[in-house]
Structures are given as structure tokens and as C-alpha cells.
BATOR-294647 format. One line per field, with one value per residue (C-alpha): residue in one letter; x, y, z; residue number from 1. Coordinates in pm, whole numbers, plus 50000, padded with zeros to 5 digits. Example, Ala and Ser with C-alpha at 12.3 -4.5 7.8 and 13.67 -1.06 7.14 Angstrom:
# BATOR-294647
aa a, s;
x 51230, 51367;
y 49550, 49894;
z 50780, 50714;
i 1, 2;
# end
This chain:
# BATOR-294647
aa x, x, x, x, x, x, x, x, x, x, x, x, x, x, x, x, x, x, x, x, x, x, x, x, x, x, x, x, x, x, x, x, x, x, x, x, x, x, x, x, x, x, x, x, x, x, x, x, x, x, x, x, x, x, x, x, x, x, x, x, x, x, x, x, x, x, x, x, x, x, x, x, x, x, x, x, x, x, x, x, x, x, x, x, x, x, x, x, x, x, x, x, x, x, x, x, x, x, x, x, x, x, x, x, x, x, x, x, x, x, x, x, x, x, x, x, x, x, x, x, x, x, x, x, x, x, x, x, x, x, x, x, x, x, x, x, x, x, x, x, x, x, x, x, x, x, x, x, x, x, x, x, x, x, x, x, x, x, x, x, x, x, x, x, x, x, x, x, x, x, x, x, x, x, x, x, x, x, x, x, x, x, x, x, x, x, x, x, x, x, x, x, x, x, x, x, x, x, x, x, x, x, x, x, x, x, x, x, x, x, x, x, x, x, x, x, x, x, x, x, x, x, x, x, x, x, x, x, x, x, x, x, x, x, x, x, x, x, x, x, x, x, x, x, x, x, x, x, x, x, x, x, x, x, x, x, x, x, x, x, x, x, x, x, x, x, x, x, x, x, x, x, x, x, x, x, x, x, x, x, x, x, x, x, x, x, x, x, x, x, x, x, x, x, x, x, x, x;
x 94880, 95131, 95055, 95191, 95490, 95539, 95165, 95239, 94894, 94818, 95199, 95243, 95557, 95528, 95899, 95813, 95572, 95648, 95479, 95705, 95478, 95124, 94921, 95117, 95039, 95108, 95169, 95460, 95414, 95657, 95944, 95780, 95975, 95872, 95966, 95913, 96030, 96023, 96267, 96441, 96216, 95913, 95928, 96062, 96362, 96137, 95913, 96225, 96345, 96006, 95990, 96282, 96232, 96528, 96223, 95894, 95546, 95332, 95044, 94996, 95108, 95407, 95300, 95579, 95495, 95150, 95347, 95300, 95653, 95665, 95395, 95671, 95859, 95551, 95462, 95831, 95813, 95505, 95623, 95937, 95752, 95532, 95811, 96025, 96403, 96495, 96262, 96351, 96725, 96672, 96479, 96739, 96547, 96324, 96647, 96716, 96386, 96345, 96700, 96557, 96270, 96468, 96658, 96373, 96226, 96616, 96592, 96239, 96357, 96715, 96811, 97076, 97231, 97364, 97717, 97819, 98054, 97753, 97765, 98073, 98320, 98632, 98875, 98714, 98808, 98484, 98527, 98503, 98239, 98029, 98102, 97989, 97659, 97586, 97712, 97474, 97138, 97260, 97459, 97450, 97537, 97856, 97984, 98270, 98116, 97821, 98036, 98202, 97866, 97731, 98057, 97983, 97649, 97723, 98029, 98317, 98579, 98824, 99076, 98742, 98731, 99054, 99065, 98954, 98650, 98912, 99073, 98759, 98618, 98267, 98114, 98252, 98188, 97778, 97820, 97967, 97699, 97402, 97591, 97588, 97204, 97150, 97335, 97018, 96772, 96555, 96216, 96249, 96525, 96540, 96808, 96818, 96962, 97179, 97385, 97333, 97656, 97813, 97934, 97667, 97866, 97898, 97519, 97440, 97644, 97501, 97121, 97135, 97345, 96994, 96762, 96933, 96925, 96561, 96458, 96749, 96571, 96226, 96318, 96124, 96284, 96135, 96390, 96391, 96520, 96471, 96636, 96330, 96600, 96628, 96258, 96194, 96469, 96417, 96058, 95782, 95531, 95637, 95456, 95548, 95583, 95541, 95572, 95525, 95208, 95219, 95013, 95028, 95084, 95095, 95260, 95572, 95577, 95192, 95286, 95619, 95454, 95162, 95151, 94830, 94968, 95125, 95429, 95483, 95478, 95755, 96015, 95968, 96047, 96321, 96537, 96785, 96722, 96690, 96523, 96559, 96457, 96574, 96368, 96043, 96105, 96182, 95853, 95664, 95783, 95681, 95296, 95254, 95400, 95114, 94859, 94909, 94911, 94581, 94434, 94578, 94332, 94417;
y 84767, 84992, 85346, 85644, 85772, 86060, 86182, 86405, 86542, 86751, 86913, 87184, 87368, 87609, 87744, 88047, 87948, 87551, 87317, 87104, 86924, 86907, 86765, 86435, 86297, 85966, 85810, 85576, 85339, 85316, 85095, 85105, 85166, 85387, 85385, 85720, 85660, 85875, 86048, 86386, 86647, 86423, 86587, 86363, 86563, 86874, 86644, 86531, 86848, 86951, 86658, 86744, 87138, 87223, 87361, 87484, 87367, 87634, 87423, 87103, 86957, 86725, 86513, 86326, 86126, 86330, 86653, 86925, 86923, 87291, 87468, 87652, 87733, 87919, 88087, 88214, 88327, 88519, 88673, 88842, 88935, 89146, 89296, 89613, 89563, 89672, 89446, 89151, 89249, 89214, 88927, 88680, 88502, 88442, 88331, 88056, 87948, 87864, 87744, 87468, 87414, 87321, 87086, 86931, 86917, 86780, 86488, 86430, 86344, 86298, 86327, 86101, 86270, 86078, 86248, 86238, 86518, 86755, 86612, 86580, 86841, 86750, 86863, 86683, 86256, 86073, 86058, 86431, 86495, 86205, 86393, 86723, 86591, 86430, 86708, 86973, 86658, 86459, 86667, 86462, 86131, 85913, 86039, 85838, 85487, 85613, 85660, 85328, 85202, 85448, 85318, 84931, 84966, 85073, 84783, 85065, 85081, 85254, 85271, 85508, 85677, 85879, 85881, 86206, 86162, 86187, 85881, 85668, 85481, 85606, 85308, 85385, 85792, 85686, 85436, 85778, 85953, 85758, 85685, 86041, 86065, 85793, 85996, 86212, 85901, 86068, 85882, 85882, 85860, 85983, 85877, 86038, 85856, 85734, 85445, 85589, 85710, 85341, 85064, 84798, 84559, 84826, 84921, 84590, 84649, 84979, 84831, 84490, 84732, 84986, 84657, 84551, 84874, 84911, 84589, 84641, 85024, 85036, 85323, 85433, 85474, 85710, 85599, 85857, 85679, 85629, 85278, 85023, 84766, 84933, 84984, 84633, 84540, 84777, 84879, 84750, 85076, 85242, 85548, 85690, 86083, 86215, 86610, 86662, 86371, 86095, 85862, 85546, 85386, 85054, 84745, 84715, 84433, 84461, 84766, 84637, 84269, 84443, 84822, 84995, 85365, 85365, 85566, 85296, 85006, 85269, 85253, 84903, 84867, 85114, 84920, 84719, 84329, 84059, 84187, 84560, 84829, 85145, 85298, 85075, 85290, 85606, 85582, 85462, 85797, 85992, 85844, 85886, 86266, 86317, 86127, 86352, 86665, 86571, 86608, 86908, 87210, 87487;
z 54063, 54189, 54246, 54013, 54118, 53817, 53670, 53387, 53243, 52954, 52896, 52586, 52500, 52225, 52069, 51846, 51604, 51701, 51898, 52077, 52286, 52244, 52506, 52641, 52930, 53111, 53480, 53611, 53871, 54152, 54013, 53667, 53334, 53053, 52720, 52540, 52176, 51869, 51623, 51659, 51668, 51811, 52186, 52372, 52543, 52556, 52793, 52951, 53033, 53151, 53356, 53571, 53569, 53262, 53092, 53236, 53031, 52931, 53033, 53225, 53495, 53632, 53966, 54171, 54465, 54436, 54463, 54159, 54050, 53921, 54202, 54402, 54105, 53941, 54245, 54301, 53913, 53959, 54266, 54128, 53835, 54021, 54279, 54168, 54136, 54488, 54664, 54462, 54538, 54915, 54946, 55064, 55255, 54986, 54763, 55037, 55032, 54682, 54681, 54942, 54719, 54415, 54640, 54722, 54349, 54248, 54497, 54351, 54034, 53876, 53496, 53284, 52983, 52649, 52739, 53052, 53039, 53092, 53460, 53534, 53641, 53456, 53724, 54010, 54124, 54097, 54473, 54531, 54271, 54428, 54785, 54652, 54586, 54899, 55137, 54910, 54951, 55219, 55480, 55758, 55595, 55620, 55335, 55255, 55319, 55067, 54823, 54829, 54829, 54527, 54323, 54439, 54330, 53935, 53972, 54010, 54271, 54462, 54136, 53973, 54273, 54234, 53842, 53649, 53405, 53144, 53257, 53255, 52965, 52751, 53041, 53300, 53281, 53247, 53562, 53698, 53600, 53738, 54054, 54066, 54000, 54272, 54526, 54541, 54588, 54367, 54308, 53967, 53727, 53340, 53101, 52798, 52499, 52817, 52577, 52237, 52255, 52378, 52220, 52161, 52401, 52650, 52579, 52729, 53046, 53130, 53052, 53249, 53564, 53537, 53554, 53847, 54053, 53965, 54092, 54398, 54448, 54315, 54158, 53799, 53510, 53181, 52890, 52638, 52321, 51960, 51993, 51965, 52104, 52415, 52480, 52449, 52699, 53004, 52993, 53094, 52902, 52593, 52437, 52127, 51983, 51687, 51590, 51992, 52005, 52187, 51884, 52039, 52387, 52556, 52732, 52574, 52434, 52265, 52099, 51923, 51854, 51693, 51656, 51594, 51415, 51101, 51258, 51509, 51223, 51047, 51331, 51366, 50940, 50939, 51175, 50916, 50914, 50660, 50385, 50457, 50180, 50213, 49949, 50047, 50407, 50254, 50017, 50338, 50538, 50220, 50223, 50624, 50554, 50213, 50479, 50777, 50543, 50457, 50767, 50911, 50881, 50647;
i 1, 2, 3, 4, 5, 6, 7, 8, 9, 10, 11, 12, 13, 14, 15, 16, 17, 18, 19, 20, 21, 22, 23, 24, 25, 26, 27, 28, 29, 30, 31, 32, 33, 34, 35, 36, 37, 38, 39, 40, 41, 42, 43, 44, 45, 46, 47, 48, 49, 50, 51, 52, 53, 54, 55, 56, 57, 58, 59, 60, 61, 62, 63, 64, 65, 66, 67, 68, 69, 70, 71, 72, 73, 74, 75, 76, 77, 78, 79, 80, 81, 82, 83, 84, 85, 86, 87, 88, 89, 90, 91, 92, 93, 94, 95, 96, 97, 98, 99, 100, 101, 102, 103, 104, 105, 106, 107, 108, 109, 110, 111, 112, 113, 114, 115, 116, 117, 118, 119, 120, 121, 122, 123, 124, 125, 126, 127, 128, 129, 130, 131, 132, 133, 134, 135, 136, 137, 138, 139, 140, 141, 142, 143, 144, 145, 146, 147, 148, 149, 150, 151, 152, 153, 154, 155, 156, 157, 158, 159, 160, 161, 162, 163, 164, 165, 166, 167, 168, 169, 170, 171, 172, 173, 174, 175, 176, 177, 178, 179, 180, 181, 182, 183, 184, 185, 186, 187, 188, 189, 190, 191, 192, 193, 194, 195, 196, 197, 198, 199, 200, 201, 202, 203, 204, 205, 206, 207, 208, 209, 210, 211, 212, 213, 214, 215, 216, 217, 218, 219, 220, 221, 222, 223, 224, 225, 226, 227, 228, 229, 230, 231, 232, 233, 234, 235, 236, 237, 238, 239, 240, 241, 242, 243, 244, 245, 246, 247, 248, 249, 250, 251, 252, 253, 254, 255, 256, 257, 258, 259, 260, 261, 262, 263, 264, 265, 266, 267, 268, 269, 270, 271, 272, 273, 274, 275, 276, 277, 278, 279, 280, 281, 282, 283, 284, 285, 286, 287, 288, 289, 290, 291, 292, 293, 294, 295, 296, 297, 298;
# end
């Protein structure tokens, strides 16, 4: 079996008086694919954003390639905490330092958003933002032929590579946008809700294009999705939240053939097919909400 290439162990993120995520942990093997389902509000972009350093835990502990993703950054966070304001202001050296190490931490691990407008500079070709990238990671490279090859890889061209993100379809802004995230060659690769915003033909394009560069790359995927019918296309694992949980986990295709958690068995029920009931689902939702009630402390 392949060896873990992201270890995250024993995460928690409190908001106010909320627990966002409460003690989650799992591994993905180099060139695996994890599914990490649940519905709004279950933790699965908190641990997303944790995972690539948007948000820090405040407890746990995110391993890529071995490395503990957030060290540096708690060190460099303690540091200026305990500097005065003068010191802190003339430590430029220190600046450029953990400039390098977030760098280093961004070609780690690279994040795919549901919109791709949040990565894309609107003014910029594709070209030029795709060059930006690589002279900030990748100084030294050949960067025109890379991006020719970045382009050819998500099945985009030289027409693309001149065209605004205005002027680019909903698919071809997210082939933008991973191209984009491959530029780094990070190790591992999030998408969040990355096709919930696509058509479902569209969905399939973008989907069978990230199958193919993982088994062209070896790089991992963690899919963060409440879309069952993605999970059981592109991943190989799948674990599933609830109120910042993870309540069940698995091979994929165990867990959605024959789930073990009564919240698992309700995704599966509330996704509309023959014989659908709306009100069996909403009664269902009702019982698991009097059940869990139950067993919180008072």
C-alpha cells in the first residue's frame, strides 16, 4: 500500500461558542482520492481550509509528505506575538523568510474553489495569469512552453490562452483554475464543490479530465462535496461529517453499497430516484435530529 502523502490527525476548530471541527483525522496515500462528504455546516470546508493553511486548527495536526504543514507558521505566530512593535517592524529578513516558507507550504498543497473567479484575476489572459504563477514557484523554468503544456494538459489551447476569464465558459474557467493549481506541482490537490456549480454534462468533463491527470501525475485528490455521485466516481476513500464529526469512513464503494450510520443511509435516501418521498426523508432527518439530542449531555 502506498504511503500517506497528507496525515491529518486529531483537527478542532472552535467559532465562538461552535464547534466546527471536532477531532477528524485521516491519511491519503500518494495518488489516492478522498471523498469527504456531508451537508452545509458538517465541516468539511473548515477542514479544507485548514488543510491548505486558509484557516489554522486550534488543535491537531496536518502532515504532507511527512512535513507538519502548519510548524513554521506557529512558530512565526508565536514569535511576533512576543516581540514589541518596533522589532517586529524591522525584521525584514524575518518577513522574507516566512514569505519562503509559505511558498514552500503553497507548493505542498494546492486548493480548487466551486467558483473560479476567486482565482482568477479578471483583467489578466489565462496566459499571463498562468505565467505569474510559475515565475513566483518556478523561476527558472521555461515558462512559455509550460504553459502550453499546463493548457494541453486540462484540453485548452492557445485560443484560452489570450481570452479573459470573462470570455471563457463555467468549464473552461475551472480547467483554468486547476491548470493554475498544477502550475505549483503541489503534492496534493483539494477541490471544493469544484463542479457543483457546472452543468451535469460539463460535470462529467471536468471529473473524467481530474481522473486522468491523477493517474498521468500521481497526484492526491481530497474532494470536498455533498454530491454522493461524485464520490462514487473519483474516489477511491470517502469519509463522512456530520456537525464537524467524521461518523463514518471507508472504501468508497463499501460505504455507499452498505452504510453503517444512520446519517450516511440519509444522504444516500435523500438523493431523488424512483420512488422518492420527500416527507418519508424529511421525517427520517427529524428522528436522527430527536436521536442525537438524546445523547448529548446536558
Amino acid at each position: 500500500m502506498a504511503e500517506p502523502v497528507l496525515e491529518v490527525s486529531g483537527l478542532r476548530k472552535v467559532f465562538g461558542s461552535q464547534v466546527a471541527v471536532d477531532d477528524v483525522s485521516f491519511t491519503v496515500a500518494a495518488g489516492g482520492s478522498l471523498g469527504v462528504v456531508g451537508e452545509s455546516g458538517s465541516g468539511k470546508t473548515t477542514t479544507a481550509r485548514i488543510i491548505v493553511g486558509l484557516d489554522h486548527a486550534d488543535a491537531g495536526t496536518v502532515r504532507i509528505d511527512g512535513r507538519d504543514r502548519d510548524h513554521a507558521g506557529r512558530k512565526a505566530r508565536g514569535a511576533d506575538a512576543g516581540r514589541g512593535p518596533s522589532v517586529a517592524r524591522s525584521g525584514r529578513s524575518g518577513r522574507s523568510g516566512r514569505r519562503e516558507e509559505r511558498l514552500d507550504r503553497a507548493r505542498q498543497v494546492q486548493m480548487v474553489f466551486q467558483d473560479p473567479f476567486l482565482s482568477l484575476d479578471p483583467r489578466l489572459p489565462i496566459g499571463t495569469a498562468l505565467t505569474e504563477v510559475l515565475r513566483l514557484h518556478h523561476p527558472d523554468g521555461d515558462h512559455p512552453a509550460r504553459v502550453t503544456e499546463l493548457l494541453d494538459q486540462v484540453g485548452l489551447g492557445t485560443r484560452e490562452a489570450t481570452a479573459l476569464p470573462r470570455g471563457l465558459s463555467g468549464g473552461q474557467r475551472q480547467r483554468v483554475a486547476i491548470a493554475k493549481a498544477l502550475a505549483v506541482e503541489p503534492s496534493v490537490l483539494v477541490l471544493d464543490e469544484a463542479v457543483a456549480a457546472l452543468d451535469v454534462s460539463v460535470q462529467a468533463q471536468i471529473l473524467n479530465l481530474l481522473a486522468d491527470l491523477r493517474a498521468e501525475l500521481g497526484i492526491a485528490y481530497v474532494f470536498i462535496t455533498h454530491d454522493l455521485g461524485v464520490v462514487r466516481c473519483v474516489t477511491d476513500e470517502v469519509v463522512v461529517m456530520r456537525r464537524g464529526a467524521i461518523v463514518e469512513r471507508g472504501a468508497t464503494d463499501m460505504v455507499l453499497a452498505d452504510p453503517s450510520h444512520s446519517y450516511t443511509r440519509l444522504l444516500l435516501e435523500s438523493v431523488p430516484g424512483p420512488g422518492w418521498d420527500p416527507q418519508l426523508i424529511t421525517a427520517a432527518r427529524r428522528a436522527l435530529a430527536e436521536a442525537e439530542a438524546e445523547l448529548t449531555p446536558r
